[in-house]
Backbone as CSV, one residue per row, in Angstrom:
resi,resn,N_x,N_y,N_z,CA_x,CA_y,CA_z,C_x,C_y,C_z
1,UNK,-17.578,-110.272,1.088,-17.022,-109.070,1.727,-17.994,-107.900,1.560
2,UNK,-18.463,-107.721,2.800,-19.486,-106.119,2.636,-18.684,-105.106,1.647
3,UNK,-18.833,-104.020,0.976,-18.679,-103.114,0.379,-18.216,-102.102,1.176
4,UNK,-17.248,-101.329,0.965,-17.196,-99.855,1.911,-18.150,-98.726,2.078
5,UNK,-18.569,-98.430,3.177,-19.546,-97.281,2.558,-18.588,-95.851,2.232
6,UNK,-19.428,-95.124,1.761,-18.924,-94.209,0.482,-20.267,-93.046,0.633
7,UNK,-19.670,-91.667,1.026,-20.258,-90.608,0.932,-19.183,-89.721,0.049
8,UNK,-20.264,-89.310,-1.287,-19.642,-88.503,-2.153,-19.891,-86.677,-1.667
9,UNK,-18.637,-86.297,-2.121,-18.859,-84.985,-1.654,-18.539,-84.133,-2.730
10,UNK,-19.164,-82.964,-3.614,-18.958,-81.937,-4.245,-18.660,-80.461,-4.000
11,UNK,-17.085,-80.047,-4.043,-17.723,-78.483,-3.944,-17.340,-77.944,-4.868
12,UNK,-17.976,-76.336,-4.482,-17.857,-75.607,-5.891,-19.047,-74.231,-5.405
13,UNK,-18.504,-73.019,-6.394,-19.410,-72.296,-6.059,-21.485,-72.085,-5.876
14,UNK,-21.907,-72.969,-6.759,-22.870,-72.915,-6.404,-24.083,-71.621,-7.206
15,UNK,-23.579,-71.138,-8.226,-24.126,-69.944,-8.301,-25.231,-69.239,-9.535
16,UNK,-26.025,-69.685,-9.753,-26.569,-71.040,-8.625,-26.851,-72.042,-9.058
17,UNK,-27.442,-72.996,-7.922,-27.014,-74.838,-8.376,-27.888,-74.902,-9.203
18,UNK,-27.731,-75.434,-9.670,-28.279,-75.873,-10.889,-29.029,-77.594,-10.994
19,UNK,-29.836,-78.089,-11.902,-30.199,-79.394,-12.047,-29.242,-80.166,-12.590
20,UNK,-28.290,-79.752,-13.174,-26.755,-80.699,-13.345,-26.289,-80.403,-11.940
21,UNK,-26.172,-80.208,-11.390,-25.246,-80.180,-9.902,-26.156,-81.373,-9.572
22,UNK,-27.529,-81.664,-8.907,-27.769,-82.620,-8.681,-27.746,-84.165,-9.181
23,UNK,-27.555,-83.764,-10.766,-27.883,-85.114,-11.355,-26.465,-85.687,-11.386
24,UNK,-25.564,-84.472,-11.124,-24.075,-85.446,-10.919,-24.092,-86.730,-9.835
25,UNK,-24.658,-86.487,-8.621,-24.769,-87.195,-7.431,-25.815,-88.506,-8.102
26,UNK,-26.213,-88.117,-8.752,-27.356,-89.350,-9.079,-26.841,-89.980,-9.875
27,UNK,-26.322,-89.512,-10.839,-25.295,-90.446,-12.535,-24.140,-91.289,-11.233
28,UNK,-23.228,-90.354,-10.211,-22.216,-91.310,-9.410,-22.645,-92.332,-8.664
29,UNK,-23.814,-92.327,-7.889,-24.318,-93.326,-6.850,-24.754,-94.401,-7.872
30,UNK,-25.350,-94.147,-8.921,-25.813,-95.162,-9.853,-24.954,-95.928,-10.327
31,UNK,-23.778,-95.743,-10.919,-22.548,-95.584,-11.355,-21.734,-96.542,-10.447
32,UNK,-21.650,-96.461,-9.372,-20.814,-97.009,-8.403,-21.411,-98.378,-7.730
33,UNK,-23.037,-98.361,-7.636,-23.937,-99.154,-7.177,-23.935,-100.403,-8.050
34,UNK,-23.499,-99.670,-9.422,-23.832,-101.145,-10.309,-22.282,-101.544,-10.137
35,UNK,-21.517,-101.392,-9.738,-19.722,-101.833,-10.070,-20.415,-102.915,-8.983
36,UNK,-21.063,-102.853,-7.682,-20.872,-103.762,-7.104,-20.066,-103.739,-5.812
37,UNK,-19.142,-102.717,-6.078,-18.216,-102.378,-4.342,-18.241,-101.516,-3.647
38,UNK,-19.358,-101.038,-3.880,-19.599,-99.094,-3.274,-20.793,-99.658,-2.479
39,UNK,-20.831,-98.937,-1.559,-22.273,-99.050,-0.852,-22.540,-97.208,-0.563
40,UNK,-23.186,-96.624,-1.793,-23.025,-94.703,-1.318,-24.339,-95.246,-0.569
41,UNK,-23.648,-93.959,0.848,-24.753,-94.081,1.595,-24.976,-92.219,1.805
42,UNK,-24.478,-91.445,1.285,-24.802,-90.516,1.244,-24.319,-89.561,0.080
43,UNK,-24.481,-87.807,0.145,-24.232,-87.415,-0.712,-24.190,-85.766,0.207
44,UNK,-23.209,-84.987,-0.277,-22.864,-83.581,0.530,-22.251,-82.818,-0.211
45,UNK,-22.932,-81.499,-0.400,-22.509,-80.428,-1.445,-22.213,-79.369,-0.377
46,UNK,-20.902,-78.935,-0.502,-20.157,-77.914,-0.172,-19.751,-76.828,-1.145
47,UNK,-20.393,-75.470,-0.496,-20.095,-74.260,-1.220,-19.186,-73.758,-0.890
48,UNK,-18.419,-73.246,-1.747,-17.371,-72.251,-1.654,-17.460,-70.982,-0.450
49,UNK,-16.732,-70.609,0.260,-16.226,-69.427,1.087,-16.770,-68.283,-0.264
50,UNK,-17.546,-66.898,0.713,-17.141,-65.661,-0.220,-15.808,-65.378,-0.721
51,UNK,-14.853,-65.091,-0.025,-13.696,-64.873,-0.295,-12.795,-65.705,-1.889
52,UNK,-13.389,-66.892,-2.210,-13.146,-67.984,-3.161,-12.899,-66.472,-4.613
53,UNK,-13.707,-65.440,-4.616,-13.741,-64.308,-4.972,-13.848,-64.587,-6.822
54,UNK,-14.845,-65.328,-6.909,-15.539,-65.820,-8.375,-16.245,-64.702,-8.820
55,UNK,-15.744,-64.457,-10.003,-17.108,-63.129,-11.072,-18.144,-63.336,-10.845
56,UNK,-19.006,-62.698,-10.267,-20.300,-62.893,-9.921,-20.960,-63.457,-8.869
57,UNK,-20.247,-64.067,-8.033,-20.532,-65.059,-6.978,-21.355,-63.935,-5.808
58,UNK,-22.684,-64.539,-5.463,-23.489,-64.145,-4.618,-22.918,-64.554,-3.468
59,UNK,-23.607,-63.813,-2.278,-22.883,-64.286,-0.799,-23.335,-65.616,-0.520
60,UNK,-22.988,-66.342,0.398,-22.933,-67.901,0.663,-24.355,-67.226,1.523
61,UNK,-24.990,-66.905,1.952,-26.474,-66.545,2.237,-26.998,-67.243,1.845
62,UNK,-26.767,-66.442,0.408,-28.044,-66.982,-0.792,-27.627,-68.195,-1.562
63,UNK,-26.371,-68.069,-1.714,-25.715,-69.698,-2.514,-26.501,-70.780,-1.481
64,UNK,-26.758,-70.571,-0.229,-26.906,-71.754,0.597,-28.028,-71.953,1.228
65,UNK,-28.737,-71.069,0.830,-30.341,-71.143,0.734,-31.128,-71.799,-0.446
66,UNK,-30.322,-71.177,-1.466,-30.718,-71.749,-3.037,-30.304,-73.308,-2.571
67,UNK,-29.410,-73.923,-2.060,-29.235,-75.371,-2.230,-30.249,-76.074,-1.015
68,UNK,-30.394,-75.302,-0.086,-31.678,-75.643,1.331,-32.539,-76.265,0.188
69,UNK,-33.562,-75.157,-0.428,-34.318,-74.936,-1.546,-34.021,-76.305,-2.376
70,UNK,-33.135,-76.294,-3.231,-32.999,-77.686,-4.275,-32.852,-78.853,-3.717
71,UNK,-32.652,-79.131,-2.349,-32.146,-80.125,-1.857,-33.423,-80.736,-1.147
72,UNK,-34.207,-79.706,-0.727,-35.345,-80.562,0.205,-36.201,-81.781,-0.320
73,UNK,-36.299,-81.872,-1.572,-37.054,-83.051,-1.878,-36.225,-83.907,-1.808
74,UNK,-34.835,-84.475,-2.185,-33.680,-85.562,-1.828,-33.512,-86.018,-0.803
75,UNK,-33.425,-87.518,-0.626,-33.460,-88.567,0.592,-32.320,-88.195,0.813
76,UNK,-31.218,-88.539,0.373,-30.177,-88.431,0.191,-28.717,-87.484,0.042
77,UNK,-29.081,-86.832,-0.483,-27.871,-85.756,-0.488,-28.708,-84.311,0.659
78,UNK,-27.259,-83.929,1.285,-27.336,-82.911,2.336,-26.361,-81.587,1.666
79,UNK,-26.622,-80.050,2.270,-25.841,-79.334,2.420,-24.746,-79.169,3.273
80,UNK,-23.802,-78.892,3.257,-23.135,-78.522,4.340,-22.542,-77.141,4.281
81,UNK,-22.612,-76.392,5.164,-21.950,-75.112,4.691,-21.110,-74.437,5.719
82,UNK,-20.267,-75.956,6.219,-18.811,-75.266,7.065,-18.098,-74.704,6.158
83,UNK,-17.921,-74.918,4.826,-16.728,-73.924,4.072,-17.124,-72.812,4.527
84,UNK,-18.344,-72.183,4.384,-18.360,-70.490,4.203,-18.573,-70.117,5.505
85,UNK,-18.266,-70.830,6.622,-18.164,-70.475,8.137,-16.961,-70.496,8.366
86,UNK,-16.072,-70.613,7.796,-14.688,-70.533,7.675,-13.862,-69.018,7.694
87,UNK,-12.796,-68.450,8.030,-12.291,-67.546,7.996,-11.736,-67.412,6.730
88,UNK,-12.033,-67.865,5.414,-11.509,-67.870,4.401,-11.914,-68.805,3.782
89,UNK,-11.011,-69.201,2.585,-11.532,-70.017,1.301,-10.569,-71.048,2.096
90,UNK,-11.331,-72.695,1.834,-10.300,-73.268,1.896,-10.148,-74.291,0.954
91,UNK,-8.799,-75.031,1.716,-8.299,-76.403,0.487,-9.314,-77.283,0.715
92,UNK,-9.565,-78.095,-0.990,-10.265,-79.088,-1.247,-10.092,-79.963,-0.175
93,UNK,-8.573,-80.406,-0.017,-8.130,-81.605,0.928,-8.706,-81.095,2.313
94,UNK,-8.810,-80.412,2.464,-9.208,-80.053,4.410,-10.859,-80.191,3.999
95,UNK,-11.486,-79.866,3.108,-12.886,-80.596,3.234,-13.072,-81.518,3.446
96,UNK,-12.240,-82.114,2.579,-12.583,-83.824,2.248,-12.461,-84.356,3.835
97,UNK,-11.170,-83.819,4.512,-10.618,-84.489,5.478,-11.918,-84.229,7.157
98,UNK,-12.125,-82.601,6.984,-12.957,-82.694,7.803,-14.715,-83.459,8.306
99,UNK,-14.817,-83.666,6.852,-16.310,-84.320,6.790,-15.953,-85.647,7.159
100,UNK,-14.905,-86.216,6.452,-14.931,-87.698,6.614,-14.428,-87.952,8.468
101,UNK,-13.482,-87.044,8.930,-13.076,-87.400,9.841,-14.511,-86.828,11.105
102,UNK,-15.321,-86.025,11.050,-16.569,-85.817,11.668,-17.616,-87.078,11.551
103,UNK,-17.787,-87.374,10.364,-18.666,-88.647,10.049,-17.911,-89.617,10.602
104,UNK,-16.580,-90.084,10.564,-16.483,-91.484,11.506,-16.364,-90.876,13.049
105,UNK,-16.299,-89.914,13.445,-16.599,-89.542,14.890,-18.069,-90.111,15.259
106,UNK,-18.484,-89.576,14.489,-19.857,-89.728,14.796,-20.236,-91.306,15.272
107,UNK,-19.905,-91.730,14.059,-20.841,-92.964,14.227,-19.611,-94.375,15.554
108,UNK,-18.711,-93.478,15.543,-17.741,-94.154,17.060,-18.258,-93.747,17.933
109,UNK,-19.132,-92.632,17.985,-19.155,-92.461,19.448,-20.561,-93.526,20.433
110,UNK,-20.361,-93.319,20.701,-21.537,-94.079,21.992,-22.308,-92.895,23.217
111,UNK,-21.879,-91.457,22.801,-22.211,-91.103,24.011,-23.373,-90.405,24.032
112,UNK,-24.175,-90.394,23.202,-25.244,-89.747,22.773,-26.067,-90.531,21.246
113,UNK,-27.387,-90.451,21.539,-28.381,-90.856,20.600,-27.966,-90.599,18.863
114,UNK,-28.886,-90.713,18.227,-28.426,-90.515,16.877,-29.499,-89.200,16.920
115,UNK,-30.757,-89.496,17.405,-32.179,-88.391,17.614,-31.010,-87.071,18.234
116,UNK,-30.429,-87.350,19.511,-30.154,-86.059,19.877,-28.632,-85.236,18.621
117,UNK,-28.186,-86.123,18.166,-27.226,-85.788,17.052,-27.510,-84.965,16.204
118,UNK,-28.898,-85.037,15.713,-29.892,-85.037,14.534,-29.940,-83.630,15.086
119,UNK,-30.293,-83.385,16.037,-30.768,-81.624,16.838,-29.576,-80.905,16.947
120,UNK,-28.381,-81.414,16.553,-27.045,-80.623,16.731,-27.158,-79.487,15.102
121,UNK,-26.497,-78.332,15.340,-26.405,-77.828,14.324,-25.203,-77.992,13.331
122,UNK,-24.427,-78.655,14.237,-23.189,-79.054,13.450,-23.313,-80.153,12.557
123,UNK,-24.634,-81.095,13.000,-24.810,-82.412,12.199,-25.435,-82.196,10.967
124,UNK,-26.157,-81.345,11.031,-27.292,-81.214,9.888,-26.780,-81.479,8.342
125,UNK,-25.949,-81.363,8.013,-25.227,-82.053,6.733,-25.151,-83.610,6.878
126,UNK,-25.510,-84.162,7.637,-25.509,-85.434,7.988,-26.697,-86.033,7.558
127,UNK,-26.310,-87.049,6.203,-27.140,-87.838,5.329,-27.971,-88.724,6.358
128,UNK,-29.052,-88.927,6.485,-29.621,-89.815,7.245,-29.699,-91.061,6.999
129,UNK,-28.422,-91.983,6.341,-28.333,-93.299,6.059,-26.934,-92.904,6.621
130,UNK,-26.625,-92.469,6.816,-25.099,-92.496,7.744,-25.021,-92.566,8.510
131,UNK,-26.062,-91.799,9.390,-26.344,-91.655,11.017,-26.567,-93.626,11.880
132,UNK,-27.175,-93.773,10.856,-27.727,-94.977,11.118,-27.192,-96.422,10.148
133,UNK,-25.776,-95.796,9.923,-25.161,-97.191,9.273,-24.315,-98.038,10.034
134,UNK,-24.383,-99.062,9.465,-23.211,-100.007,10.145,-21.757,-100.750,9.137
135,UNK,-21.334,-101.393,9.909,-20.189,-102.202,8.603,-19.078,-101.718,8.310
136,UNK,-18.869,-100.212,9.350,-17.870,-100.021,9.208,-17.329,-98.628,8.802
137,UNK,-16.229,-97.922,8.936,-15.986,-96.404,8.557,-16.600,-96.044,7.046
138,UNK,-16.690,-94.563,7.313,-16.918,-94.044,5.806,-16.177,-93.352,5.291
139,UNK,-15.978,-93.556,3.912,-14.567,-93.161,3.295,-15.519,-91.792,2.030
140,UNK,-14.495,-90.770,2.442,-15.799,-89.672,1.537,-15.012,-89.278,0.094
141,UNK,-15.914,-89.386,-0.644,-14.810,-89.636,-1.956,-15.485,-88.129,-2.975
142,UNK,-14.282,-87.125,-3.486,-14.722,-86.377,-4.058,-15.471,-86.063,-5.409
143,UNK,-16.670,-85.782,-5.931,-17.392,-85.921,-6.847,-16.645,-84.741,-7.628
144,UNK,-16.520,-84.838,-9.001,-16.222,-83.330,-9.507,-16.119,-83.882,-11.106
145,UNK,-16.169,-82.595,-11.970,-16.678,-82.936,-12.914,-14.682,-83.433,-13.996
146,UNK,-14.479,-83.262,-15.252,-13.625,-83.872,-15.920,-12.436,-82.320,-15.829
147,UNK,-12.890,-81.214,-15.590,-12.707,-80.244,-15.868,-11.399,-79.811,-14.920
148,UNK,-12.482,-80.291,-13.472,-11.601,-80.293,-12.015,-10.303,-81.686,-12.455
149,UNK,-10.170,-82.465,-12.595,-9.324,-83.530,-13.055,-8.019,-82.949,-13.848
150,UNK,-8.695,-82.427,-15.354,-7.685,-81.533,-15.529,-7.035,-80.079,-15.198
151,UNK,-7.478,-79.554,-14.121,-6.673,-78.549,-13.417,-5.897,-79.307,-12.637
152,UNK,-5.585,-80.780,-12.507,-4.562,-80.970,-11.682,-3.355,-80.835,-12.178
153,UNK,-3.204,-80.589,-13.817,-1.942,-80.330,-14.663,-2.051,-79.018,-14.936
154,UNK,-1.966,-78.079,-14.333,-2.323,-77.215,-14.354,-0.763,-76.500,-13.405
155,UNK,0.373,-75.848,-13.613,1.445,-75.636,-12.716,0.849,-74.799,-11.546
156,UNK,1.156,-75.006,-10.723,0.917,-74.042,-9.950,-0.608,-73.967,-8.832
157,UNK,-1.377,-74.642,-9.321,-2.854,-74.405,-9.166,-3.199,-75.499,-7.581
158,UNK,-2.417,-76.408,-8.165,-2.681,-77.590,-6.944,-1.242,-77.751,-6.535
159,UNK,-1.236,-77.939,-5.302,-0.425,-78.327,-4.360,0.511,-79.866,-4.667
160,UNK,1.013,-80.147,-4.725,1.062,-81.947,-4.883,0.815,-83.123,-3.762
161,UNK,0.976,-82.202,-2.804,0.862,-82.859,-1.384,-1.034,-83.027,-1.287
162,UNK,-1.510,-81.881,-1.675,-2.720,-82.429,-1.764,-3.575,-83.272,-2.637
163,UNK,-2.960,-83.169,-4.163,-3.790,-84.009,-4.917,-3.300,-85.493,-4.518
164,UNK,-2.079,-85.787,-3.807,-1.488,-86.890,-3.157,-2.622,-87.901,-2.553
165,UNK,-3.109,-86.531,-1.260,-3.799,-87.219,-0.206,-5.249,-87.261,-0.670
166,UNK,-6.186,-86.013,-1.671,-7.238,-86.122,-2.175,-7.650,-87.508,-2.784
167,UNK,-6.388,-87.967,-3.538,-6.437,-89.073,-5.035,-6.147,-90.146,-3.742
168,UNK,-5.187,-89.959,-3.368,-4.389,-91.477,-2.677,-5.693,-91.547,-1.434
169,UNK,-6.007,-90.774,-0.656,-6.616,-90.827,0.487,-8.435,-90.923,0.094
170,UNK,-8.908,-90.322,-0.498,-10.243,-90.720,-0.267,-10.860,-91.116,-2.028
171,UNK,-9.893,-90.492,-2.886,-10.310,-91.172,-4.390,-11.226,-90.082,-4.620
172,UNK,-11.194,-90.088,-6.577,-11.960,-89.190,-7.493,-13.501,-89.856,-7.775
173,UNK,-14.687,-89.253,-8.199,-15.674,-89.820,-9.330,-16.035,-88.666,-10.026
174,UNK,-15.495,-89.115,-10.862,-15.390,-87.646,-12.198,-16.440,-88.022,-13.072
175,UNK,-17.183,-87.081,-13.524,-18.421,-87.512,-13.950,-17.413,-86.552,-15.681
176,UNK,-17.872,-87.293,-16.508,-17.079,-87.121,-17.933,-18.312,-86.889,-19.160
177,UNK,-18.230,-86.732,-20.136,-18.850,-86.966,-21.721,-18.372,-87.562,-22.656
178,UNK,-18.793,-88.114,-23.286,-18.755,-88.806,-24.433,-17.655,-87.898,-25.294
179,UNK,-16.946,-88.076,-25.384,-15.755,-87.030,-26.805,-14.550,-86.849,-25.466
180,UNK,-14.878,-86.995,-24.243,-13.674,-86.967,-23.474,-12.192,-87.548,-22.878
181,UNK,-11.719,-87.256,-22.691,-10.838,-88.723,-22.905,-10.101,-88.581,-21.475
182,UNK,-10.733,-88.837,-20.064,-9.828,-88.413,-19.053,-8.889,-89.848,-19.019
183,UNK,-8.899,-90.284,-19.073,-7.965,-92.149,-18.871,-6.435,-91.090,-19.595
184,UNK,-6.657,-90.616,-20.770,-5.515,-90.436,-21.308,-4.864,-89.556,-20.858
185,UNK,-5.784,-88.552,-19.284,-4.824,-87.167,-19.163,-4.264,-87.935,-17.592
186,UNK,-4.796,-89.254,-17.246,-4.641,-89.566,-16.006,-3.068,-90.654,-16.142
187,UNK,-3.374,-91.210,-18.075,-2.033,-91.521,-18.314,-0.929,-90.696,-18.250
188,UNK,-1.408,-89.314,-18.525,0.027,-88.785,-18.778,0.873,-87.979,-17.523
189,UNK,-0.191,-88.407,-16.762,0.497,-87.941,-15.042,0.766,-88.853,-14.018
190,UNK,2.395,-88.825,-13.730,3.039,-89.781,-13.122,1.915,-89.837,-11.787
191,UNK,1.241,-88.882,-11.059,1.043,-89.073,-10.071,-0.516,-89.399,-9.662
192,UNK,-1.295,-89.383,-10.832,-2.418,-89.991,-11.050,-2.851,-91.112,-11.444
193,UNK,-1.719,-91.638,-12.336,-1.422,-93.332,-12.898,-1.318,-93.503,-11.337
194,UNK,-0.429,-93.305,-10.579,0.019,-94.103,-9.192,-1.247,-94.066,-8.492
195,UNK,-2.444,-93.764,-8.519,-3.521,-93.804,-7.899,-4.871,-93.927,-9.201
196,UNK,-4.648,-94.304,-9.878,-5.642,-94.974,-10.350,-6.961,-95.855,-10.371
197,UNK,-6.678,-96.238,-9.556,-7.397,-97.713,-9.358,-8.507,-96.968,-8.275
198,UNK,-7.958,-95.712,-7.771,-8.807,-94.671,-7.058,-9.240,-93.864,-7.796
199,UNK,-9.489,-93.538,-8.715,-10.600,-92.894,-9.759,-11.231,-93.344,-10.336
200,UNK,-12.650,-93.126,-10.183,-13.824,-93.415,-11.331,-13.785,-93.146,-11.929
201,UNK,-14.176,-92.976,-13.021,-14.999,-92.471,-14.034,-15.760,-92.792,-14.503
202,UNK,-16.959,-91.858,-14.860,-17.994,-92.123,-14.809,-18.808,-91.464,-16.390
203,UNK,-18.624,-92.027,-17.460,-19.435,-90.745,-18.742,-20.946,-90.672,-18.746
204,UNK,-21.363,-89.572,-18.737,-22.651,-89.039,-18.786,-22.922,-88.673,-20.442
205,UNK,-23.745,-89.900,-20.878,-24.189,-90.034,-21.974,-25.573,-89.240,-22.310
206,UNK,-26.350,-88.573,-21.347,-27.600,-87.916,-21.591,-26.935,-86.102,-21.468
207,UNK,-26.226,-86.261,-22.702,-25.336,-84.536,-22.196,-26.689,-83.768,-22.408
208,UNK,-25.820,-83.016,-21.372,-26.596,-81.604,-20.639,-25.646,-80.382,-20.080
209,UNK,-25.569,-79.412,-21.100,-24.601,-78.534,-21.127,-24.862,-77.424,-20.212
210,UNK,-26.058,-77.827,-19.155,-26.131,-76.574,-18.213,-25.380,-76.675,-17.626
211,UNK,-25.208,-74.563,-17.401,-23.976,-74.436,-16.460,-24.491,-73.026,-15.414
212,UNK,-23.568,-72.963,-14.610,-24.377,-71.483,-13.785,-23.695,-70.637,-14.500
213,UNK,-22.844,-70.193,-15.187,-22.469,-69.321,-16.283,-23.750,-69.025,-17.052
214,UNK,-23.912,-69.774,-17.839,-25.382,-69.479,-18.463,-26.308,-69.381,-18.484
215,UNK,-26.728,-69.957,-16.864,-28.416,-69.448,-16.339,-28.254,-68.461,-15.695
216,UNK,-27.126,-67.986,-15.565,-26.848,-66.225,-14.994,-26.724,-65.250,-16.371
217,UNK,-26.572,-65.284,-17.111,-27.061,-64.602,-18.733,-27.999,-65.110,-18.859
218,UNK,-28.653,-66.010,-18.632,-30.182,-65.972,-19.203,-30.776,-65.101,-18.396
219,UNK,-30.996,-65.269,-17.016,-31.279,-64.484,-16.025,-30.840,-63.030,-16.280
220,UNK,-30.132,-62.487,-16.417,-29.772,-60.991,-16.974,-30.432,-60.979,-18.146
221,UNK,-30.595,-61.109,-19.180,-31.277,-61.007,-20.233,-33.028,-61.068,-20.157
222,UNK,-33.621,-61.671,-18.669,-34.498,-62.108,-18.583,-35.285,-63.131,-19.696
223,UNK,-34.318,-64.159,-19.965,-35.051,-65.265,-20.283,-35.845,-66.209,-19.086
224,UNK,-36.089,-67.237,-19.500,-36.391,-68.261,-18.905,-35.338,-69.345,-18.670
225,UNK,-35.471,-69.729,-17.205,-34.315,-70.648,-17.528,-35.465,-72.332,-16.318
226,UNK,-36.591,-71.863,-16.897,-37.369,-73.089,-16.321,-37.184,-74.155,-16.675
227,UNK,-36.919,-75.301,-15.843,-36.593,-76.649,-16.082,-34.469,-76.818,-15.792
228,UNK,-33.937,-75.614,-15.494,-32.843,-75.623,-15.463,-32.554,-75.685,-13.885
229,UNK,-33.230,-75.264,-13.054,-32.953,-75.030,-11.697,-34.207,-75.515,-11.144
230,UNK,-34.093,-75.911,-10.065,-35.866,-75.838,-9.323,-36.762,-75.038,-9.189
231,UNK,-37.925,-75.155,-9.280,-38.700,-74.205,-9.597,-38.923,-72.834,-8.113
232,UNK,-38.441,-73.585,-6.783,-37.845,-72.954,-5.682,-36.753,-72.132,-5.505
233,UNK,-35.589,-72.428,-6.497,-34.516,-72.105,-6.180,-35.025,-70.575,-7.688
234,UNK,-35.622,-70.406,-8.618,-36.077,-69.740,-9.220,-36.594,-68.678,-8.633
235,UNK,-37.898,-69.257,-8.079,-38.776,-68.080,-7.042,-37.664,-67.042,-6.056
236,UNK,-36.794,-67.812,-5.752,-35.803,-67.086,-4.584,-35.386,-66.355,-5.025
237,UNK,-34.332,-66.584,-6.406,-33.726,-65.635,-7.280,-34.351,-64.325,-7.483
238,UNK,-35.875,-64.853,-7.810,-36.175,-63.301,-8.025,-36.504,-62.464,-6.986
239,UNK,-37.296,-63.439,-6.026,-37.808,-62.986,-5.121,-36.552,-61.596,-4.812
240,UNK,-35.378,-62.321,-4.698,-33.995,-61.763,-3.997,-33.670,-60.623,-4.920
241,UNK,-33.800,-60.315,-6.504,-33.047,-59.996,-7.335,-32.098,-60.125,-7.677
242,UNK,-31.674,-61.594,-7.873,-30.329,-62.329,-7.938,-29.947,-61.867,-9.295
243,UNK,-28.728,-61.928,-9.567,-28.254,-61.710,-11.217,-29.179,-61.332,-11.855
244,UNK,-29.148,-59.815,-11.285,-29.876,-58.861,-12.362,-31.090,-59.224,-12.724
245,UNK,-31.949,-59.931,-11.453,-33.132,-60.195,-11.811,-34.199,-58.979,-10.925
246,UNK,-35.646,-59.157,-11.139,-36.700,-58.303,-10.566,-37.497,-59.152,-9.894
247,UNK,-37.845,-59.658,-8.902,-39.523,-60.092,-8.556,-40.531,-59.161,-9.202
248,UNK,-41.319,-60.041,-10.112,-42.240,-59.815,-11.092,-43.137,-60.233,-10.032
249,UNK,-42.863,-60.320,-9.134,-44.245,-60.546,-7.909,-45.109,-61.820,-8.566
């Protein structure tokens, strides 16, 4: 039996991405590749709407330039930045739903090339092993870290109708640490046990505690935060005077 293909999708503010934002996509595809039933054929980071209205959060401009920037050397993972073309912030579940339901448009249709697709501006988040896959729909499954998992017990915060269709409909890969224990917070929720078998998990044993919290105080403080971000997505920052930074030219 072929494997399903499987495009993971992350969002989140972005501010800015950081070299853990990427290596999440790389620990999951790896992760999933060795189980044997995944076929990831892509990878898509979605930024948050301005409006999402995070302490500190730069405009989706620059959040989405900084990821242009980190992303260009990757075969594999794309930007997409319909959230912040949006009239607002929106639900996780309407991401999930719109990418996946655009990506199997796509590859149903017959009425146009994959080349002339490629020149659409709407496609450009479009992994270039997708464009050109076969075997069958793609099911887009949300990447997020242990953190996002537990805000689903959280009153109030999530909907139930959506973590329903998020969990039941396209499935988690929660990237975790060593000292964590998500199995036991997924036991203690009637409605995450019932979808189980739709969550990964995945522990990231090479911990790495970067966060954009803290390369934005380093950055105000004017440290260094080389080797934490790309050395592109750096230059921009200052270039820009991002979080209280200067171009030192």
């Amino acid at each position: 039996m072929t494997p399903p293909n499987i495009v993971l999708l992350a969002c989140g503010a972005y501010n800015p991405p950081t070299n853990m934002h990427l290596r999440m996509f790389e620990i999951a595809r790896d992760h999933l590749q060795r189980l044997g039933y995944h076929n990831v054929i892509g990878g898509i980071v979605s930024p948050v709407h301005d409006s999402y209205g995070k302490k500190e959060l730069v405009s989706a401009t620059h959040r989405c330039e900084m990821l242009r920037l980190a992303l260009q050397d990757s075969s594999w993972l794309r930007l997409s930045d319909w959230e912040c073309h949006q009239e607002g912030w929106t639900r996780t579940r309407l991401v999930l739903q719109y990418h996946q339901n655009h990506l199997n448009s796509i590859l149903n249709s017959n009425n146009e090339s994959p080349n002339k697709r490629q020149r659409r501006d709407d496609f450009l988040w479009i992994p270039d092993d997708v464009k050109f896959c076969s075997g069958g729909p793609v099911q887009v499954k949300l990447l997020c870290g242990a953190d996002l998992l537990e805000s689903f017990g959280i009153p109030g915060l999530w909907k139930d109708d959506d973590i329903d269709t998020i969990v039941g409909q396209h499935g988690l890969v929660v990237i975790t640490r060593e000292g964590n224990n998500p199995n036991k917070f997924i036991y203690e929720s009637d409605l995450l046990t019932k979808y189980q078998n739709n969550i990964n998990i995945v522990t990231e044993w090479i911990i790495n505690e970067v966060s954009s919290t803290k390369v934005r105080r380093a950055l105000r403080r004017s440290e260094s935060v080389k080797y934490l971000l790309q050395e592109s997505v750096i230059d921009y920052i200052r270039k820009h005077g991002l979080y209280g930074t200067k171009d030192k030219g």
